[in-house]
C-alpha positions in Angstrom: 13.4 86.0 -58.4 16.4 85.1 -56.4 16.9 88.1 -53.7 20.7 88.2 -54.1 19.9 89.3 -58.0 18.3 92.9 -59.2 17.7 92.5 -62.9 15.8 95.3 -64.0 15.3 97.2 -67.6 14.7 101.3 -66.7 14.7 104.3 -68.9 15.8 106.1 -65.4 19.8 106.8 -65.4 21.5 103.7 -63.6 22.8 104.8 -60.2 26.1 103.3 -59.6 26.1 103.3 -55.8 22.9 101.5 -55.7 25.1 98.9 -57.8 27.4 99.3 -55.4 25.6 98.7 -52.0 23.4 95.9 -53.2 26.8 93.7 -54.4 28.7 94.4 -51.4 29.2 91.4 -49.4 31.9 91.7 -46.9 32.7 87.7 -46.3 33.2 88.2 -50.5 36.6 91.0 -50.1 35.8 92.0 -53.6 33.6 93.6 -56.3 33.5 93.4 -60.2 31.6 95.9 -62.0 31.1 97.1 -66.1 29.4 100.3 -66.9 29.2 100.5 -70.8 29.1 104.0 -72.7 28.6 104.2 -76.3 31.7 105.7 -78.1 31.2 108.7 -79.9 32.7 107.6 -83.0 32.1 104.2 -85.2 34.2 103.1 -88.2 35.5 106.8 -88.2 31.8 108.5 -88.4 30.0 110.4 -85.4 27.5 108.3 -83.1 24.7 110.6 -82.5 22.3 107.8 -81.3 21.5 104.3 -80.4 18.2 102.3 -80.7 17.5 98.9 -79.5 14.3 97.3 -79.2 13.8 94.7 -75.9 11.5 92.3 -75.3 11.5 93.2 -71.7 10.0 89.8 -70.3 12.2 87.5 -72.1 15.5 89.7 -71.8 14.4 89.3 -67.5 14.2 85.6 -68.0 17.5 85.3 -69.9 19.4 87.2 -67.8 18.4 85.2 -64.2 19.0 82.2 -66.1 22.2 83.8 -66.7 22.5 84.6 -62.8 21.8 81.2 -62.0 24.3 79.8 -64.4 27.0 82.0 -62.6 25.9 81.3 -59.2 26.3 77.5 -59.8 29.6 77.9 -60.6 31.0 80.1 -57.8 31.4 78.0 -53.7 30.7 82.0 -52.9 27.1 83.2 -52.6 27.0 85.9 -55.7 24.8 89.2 -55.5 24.1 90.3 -59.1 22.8 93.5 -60.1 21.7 94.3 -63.8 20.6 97.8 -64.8 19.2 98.1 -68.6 18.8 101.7 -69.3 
């Protein structure tokens, strides 16, 4: 795996700041970020859990394919970090 990427699927609670310091570059001036909650309402009904199923392996694989993808298209060198919880 490329060193500037850390994909990785957890059922520990993502740490932001680890995010945070692995991205920063300081020759880069910026950081973009997403941190997704679910809602606690859907289609006007309470949300009182979420399931998903992964296929940990393929879902790693996808998602550096996905790094690379983005990488080729930036002249900047990208540091990606993914956090599945």
């Amino acid at each position: 795996m490329n060193p500037n990427y850390n994909i990785i699927v957890t059922e520990d609670k993502i740490n932001p700041a680890s995010a945070f310091d692995f991205v920063f570059v300081k020759e880069n001036g910026a950081n973009s970020s997403f941190i997704g909650t679910i809602r606690n309402k859907n289609l006007g009904r309470e949300v009182i859990a979420v399931s998903y199923d992964i296929f940990t392996e393929l879902a790693l694989n996808m998602l550096e394919t996905i790094c690379d993808e983005a990488q080729q298209l930036s002249k900047d060198v990208l540091k990606i970090y993914i956090s599945l919880y």
